[in-house]
Every structure is written in C-alpha cells, then in structure tokens.
SENURO-469630 format. One record per atom (N, C-alpha, C, CB): residue in three letters; atom name; x, y negated, z; chain. Coordinates in steps of 0.2 Angstrom, whole numbers, plus 2048, in hexadecimal, padded with zeros to 3 digits. Atoms other than C-alpha are relative to their C-alpha. Glycine has a CB too. Layout:
% residues N
{aa->ALA, at->CA, east->X, north->Y, up->Z, ch->A}
...
% end
This chain:
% residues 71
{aa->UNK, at->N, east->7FA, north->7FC, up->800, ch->A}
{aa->UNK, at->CA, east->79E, north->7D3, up->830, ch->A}
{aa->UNK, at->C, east->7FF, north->806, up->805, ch->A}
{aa->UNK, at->CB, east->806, north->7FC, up->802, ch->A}
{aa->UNK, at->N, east->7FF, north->7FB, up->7FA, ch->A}
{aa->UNK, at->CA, east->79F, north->7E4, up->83A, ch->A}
{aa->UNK, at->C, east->804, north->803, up->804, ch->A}
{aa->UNK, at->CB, east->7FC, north->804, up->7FF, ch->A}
{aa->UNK, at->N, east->7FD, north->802, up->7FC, ch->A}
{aa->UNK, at->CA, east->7A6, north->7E1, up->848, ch->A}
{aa->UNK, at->C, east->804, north->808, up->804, ch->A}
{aa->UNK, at->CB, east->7FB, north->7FB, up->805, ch->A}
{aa->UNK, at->N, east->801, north->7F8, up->7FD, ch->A}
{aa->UNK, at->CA, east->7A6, north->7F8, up->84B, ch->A}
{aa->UNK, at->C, east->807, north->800, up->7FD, ch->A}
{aa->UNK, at->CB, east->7F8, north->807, up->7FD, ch->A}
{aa->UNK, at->N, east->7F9, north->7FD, up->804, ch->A}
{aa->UNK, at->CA, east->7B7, north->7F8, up->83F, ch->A}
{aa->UNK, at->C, east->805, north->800, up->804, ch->A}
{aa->UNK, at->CB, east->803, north->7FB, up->7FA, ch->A}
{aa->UNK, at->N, east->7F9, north->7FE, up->7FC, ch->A}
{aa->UNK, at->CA, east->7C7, north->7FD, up->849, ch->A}
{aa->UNK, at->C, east->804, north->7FE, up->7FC, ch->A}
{aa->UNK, at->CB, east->802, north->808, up->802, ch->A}
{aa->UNK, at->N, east->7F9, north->7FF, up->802, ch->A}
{aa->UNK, at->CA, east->7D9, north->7FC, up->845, ch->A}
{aa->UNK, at->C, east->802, north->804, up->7FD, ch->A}
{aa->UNK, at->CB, east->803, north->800, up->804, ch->A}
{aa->UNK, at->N, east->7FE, north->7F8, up->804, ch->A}
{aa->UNK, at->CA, east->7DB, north->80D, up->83F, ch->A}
{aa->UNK, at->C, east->7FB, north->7FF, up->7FA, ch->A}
{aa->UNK, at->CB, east->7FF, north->808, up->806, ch->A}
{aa->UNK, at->N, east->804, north->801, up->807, ch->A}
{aa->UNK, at->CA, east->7CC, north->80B, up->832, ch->A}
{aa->UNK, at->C, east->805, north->7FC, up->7FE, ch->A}
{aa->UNK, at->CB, east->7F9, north->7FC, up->7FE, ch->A}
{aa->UNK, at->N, east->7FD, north->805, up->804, ch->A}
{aa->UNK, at->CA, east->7D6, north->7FB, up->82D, ch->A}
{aa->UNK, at->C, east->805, north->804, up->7FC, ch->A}
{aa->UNK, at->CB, east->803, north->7FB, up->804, ch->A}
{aa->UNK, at->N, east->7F9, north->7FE, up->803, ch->A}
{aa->UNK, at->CA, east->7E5, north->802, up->82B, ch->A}
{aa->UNK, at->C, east->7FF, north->808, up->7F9, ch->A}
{aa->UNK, at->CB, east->806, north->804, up->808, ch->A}
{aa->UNK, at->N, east->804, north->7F8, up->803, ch->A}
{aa->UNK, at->CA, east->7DE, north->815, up->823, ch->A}
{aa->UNK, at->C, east->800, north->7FB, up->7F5, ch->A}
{aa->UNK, at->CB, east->7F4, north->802, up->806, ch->A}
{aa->UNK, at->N, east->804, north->804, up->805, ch->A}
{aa->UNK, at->CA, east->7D5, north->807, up->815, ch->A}
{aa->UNK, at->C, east->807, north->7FF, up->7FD, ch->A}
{aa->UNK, at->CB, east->7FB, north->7F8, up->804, ch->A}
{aa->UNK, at->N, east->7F9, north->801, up->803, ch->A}
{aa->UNK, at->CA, east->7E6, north->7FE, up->814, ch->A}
{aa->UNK, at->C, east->806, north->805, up->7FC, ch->A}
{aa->UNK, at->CB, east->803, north->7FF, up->804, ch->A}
{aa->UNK, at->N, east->7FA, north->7FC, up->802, ch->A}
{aa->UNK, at->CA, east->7F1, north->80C, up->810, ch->A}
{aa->UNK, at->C, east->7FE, north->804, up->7FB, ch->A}
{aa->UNK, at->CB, east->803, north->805, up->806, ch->A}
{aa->UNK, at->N, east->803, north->7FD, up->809, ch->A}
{aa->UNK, at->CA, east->7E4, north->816, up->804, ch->A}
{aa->UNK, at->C, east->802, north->7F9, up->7FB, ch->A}
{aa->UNK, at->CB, east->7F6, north->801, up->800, ch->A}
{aa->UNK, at->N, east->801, north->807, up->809, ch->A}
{aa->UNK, at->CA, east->7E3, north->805, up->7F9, ch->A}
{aa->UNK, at->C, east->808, north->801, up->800, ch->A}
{aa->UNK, at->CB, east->7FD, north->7F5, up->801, ch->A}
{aa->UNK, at->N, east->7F8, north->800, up->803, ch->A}
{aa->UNK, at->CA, east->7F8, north->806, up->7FA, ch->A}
{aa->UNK, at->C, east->803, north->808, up->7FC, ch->A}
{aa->UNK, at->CB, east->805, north->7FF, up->807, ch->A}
{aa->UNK, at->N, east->801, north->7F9, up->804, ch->A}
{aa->UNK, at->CA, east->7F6, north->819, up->7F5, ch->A}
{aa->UNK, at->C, east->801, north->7FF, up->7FA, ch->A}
{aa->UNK, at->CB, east->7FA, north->805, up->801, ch->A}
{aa->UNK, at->N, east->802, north->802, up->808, ch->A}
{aa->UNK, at->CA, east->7ED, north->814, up->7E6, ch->A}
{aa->UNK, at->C, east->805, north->7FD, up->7FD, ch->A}
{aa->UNK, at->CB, east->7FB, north->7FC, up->7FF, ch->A}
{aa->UNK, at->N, east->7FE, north->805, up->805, ch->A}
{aa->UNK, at->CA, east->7F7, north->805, up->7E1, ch->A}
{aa->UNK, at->C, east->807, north->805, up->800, ch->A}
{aa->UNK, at->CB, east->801, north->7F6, up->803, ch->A}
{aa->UNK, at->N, east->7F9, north->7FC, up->801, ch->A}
{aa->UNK, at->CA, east->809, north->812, up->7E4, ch->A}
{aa->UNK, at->C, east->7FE, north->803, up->7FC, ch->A}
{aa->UNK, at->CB, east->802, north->804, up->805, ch->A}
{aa->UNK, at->N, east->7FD, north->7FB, up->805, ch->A}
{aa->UNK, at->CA, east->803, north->820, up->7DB, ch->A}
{aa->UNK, at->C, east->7F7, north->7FF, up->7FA, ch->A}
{aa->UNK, at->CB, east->803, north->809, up->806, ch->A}
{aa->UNK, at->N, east->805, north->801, up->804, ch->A}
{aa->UNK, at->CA, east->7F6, north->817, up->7CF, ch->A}
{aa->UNK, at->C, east->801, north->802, up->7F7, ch->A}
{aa->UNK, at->CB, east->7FD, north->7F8, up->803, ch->A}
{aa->UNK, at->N, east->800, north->800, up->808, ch->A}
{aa->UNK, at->CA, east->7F1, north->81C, up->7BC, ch->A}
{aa->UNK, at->C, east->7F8, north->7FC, up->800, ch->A}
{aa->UNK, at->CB, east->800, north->80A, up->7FC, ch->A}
{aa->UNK, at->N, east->805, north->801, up->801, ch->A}
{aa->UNK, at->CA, east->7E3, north->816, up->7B4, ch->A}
{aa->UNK, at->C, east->7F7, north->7FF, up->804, ch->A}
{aa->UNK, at->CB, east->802, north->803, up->7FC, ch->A}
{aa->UNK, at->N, east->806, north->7FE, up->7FE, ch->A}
{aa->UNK, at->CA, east->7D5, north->81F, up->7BC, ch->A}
{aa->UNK, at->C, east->802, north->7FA, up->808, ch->A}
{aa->UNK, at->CB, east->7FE, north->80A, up->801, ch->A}
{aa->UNK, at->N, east->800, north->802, up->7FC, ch->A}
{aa->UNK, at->CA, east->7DD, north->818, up->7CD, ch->A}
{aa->UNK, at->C, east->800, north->7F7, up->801, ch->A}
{aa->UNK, at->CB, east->805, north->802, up->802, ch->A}
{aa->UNK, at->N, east->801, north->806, up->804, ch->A}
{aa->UNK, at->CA, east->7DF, north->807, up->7C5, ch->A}
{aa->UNK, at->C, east->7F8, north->7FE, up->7FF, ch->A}
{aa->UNK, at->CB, east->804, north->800, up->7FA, ch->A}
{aa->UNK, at->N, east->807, north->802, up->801, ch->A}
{aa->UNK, at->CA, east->7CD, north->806, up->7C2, ch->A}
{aa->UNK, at->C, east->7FD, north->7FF, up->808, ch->A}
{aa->UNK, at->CB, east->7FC, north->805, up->7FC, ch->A}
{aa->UNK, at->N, east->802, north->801, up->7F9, ch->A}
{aa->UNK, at->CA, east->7C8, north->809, up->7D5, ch->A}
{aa->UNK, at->C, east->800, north->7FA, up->803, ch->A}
{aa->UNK, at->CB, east->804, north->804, up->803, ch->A}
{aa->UNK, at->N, east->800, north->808, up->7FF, ch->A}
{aa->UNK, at->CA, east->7D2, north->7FC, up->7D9, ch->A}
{aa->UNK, at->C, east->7FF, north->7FC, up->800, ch->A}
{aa->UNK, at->CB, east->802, north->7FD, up->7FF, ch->A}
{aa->UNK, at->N, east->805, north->806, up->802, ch->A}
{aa->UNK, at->CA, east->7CA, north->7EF, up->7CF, ch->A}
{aa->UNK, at->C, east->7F9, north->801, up->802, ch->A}
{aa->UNK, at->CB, east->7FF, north->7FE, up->7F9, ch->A}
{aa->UNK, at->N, east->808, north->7FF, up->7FD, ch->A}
{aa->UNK, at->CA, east->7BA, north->7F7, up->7D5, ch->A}
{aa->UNK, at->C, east->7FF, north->7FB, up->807, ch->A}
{aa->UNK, at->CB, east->7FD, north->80A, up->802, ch->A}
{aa->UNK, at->N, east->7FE, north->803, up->7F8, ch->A}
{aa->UNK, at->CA, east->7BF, north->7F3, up->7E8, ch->A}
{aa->UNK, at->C, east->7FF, north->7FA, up->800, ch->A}
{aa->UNK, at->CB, east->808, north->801, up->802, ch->A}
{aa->UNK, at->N, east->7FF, north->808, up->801, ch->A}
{aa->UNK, at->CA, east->7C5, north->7E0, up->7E1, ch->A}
{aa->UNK, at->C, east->7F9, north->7FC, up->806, ch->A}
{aa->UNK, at->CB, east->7FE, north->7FE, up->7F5, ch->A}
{aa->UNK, at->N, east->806, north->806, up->7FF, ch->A}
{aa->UNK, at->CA, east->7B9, north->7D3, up->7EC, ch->A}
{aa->UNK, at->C, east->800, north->7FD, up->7F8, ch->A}
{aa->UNK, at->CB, east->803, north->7F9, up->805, ch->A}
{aa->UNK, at->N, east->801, north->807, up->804, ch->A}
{aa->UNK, at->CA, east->7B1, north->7C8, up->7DF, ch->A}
{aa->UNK, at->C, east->801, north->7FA, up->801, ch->A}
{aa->UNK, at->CB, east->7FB, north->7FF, up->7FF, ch->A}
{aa->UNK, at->N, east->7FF, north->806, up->7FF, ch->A}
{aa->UNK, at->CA, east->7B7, north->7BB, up->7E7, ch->A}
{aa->UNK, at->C, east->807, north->7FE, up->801, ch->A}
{aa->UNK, at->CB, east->7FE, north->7FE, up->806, ch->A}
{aa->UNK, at->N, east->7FC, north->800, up->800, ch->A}
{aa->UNK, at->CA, east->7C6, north->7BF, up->7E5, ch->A}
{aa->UNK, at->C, east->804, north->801, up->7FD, ch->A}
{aa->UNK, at->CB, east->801, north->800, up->802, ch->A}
{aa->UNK, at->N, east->7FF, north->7FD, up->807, ch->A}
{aa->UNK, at->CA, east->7D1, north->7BF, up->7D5, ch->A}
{aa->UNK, at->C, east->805, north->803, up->7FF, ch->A}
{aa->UNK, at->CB, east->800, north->7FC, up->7FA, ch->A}
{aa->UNK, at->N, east->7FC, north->7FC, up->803, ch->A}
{aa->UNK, at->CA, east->7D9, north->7CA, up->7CC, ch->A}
{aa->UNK, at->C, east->807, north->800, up->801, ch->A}
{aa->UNK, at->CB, east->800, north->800, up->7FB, ch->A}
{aa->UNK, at->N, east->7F8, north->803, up->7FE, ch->A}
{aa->UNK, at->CA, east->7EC, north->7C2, up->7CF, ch->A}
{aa->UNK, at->C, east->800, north->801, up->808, ch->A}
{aa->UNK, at->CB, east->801, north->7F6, up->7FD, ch->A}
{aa->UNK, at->N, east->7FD, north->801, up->7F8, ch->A}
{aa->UNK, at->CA, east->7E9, north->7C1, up->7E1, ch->A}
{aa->UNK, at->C, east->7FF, north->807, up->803, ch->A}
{aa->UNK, at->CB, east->7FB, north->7F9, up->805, ch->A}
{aa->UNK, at->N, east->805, north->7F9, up->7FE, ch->A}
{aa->UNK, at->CA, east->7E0, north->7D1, up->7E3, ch->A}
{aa->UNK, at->C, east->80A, north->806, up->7FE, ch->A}
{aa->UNK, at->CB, east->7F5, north->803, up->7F7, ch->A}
{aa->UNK, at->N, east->7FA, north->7FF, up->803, ch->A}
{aa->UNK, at->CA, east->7F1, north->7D8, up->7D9, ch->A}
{aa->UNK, at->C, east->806, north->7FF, up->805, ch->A}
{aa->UNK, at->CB, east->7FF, north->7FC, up->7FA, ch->A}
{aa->UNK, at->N, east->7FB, north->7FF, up->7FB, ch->A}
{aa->UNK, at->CA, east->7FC, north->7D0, up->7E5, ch->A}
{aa->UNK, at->C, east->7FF, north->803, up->808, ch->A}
{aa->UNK, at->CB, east->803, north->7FA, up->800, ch->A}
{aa->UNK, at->N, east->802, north->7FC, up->7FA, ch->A}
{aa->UNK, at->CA, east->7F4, north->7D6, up->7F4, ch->A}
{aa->UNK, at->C, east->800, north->808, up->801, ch->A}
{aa->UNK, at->CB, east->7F8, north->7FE, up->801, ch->A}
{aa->UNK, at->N, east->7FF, north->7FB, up->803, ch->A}
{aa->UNK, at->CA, east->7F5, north->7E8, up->7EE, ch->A}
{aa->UNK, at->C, east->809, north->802, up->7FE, ch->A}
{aa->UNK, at->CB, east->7FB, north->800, up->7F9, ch->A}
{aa->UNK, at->N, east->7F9, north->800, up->801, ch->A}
{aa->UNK, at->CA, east->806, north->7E5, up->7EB, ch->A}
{aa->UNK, at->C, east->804, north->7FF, up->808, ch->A}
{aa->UNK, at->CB, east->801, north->7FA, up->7FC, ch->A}
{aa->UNK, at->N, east->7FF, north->801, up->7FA, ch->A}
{aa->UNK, at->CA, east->80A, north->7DF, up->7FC, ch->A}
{aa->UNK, at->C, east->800, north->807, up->802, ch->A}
{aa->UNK, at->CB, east->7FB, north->7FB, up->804, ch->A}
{aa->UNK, at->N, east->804, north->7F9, up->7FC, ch->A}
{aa->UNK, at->CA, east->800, north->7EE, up->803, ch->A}
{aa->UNK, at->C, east->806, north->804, up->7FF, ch->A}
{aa->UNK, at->CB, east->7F8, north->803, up->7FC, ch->A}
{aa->UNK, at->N, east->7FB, north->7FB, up->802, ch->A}
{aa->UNK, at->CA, east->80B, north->7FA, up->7FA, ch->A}
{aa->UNK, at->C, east->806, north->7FF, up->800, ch->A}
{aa->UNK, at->CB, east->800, north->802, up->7FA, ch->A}
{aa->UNK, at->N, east->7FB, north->801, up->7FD, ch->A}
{aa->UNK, at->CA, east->81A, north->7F3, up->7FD, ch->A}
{aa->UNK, at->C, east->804, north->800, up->806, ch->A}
{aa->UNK, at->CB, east->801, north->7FD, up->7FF, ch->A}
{aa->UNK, at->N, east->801, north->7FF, up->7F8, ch->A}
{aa->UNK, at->CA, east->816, north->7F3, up->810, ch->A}
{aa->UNK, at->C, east->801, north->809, up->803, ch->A}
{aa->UNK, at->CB, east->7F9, north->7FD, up->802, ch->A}
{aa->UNK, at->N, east->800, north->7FA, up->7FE, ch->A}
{aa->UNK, at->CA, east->815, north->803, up->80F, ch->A}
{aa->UNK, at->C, east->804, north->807, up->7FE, ch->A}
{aa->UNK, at->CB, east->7FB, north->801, up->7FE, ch->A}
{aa->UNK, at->N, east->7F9, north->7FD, up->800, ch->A}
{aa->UNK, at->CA, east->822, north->80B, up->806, ch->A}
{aa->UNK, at->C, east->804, north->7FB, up->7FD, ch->A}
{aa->UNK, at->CB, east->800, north->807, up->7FB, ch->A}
{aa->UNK, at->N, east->7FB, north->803, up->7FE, ch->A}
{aa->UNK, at->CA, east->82E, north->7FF, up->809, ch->A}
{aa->UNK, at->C, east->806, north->807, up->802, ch->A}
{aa->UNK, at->CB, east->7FD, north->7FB, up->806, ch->A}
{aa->UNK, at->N, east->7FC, north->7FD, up->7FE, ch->A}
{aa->UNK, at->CA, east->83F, north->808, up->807, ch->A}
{aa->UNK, at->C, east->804, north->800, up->807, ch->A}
{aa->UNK, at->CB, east->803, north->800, up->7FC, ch->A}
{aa->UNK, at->N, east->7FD, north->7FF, up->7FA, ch->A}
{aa->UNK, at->CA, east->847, north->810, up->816, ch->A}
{aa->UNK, at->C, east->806, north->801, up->800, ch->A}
{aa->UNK, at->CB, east->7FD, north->805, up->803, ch->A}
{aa->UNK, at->N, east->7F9, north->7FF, up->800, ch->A}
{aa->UNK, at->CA, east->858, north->80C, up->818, ch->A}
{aa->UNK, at->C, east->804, north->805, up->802, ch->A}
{aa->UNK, at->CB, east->802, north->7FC, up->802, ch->A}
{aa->UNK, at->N, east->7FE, north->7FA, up->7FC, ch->A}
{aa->UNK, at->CA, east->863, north->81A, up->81A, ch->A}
{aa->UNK, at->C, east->807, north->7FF, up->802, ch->A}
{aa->UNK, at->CB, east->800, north->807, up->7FC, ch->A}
{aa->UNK, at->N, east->7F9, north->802, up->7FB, ch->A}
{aa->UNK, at->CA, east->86F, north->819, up->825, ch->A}
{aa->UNK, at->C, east->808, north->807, up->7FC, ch->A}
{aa->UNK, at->CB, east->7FE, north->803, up->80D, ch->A}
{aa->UNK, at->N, east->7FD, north->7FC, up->7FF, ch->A}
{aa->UNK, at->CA, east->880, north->822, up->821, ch->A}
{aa->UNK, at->C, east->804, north->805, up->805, ch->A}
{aa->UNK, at->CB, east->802, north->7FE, up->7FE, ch->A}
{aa->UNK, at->N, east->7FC, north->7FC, up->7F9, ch->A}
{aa->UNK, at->CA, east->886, north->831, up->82B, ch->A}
{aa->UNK, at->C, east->807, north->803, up->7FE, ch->A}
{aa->UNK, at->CB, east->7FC, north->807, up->802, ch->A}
{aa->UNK, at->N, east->7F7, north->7FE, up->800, ch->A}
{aa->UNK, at->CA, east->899, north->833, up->82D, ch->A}
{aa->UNK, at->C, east->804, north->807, up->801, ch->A}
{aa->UNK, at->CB, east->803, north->7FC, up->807, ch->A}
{aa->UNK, at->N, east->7FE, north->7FB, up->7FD, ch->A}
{aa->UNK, at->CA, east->8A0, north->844, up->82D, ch->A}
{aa->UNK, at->C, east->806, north->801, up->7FF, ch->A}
{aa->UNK, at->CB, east->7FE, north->805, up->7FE, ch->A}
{aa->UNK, at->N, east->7F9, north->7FE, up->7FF, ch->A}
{aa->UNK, at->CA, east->8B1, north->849, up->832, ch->A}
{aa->UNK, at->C, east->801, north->806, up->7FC, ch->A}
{aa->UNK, at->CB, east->802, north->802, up->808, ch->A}
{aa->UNK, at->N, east->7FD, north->7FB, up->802, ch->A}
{aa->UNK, at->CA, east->8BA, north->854, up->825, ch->A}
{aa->UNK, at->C, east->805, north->802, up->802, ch->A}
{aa->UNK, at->CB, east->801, north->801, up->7FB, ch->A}
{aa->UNK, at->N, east->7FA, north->7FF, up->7FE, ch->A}
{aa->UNK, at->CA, east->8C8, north->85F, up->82A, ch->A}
{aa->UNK, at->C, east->804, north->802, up->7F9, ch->A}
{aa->UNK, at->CB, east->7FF, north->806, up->806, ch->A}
{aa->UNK, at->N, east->7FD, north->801, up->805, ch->A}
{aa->UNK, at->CA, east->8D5, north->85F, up->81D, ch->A}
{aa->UNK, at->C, east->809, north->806, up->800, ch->A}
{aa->UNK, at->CB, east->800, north->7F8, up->7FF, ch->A}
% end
C-alpha cells in the first residue's frame, strides 16, 4: 500500500468517480467497470458508486426567504 496518498488525492479520486457515476453515458459507464477491483462485484461496486454520488450531490435544502409586500 502507498502510504505517499493524502487526503486531498482521496477525495479528488472520490469525487471524479461521483462525476462519472452523475453525469455518466455509456463511454463513462465503461471507465467505471474498467476502475471495478476484481475483487469486487459488480452489485457492490454499483452500490459504492452510488453512495459516492449521492454524497456528493446530495440535495441542498433551501431555506425559504420571507419578503414583506406592501399592499
């Protein structure tokens, strides 16, 4: 394992593969399964990719703002 990987690679790694899985077609879809460990299958790989992207654009709740109309 090499031990030189930071946090910021991690994350960088992480948020590209949630790129992909957000705004994936076909060609990006293949990347993907290129990426896949072999040790790890397809279903899990799938929900892991899922996760990812959902972490990441996870909707931002929007607050309502109140404006006074004068009538």
């Amino acid at each position: 394992m090499d031990t030189g990987i930071d946090a910021k690679q991690t994350e960088r790694v992480l948020s590209h593969l949630a790129r992909l899985m957000h705004h994936r077609d076909q060609e990006g879809q293949d990347v993907l399964e290129s990426l896949r460990p072999a040790w790890l299958g397809a279903d899990a790989w799938d929900i892991v990719l899922e996760d990812l992207e959902a972490q990441r654009y996870r909707e931002r709740r929007r607050v309502a703002r109140l404006q006074l109309v004068k009538g």
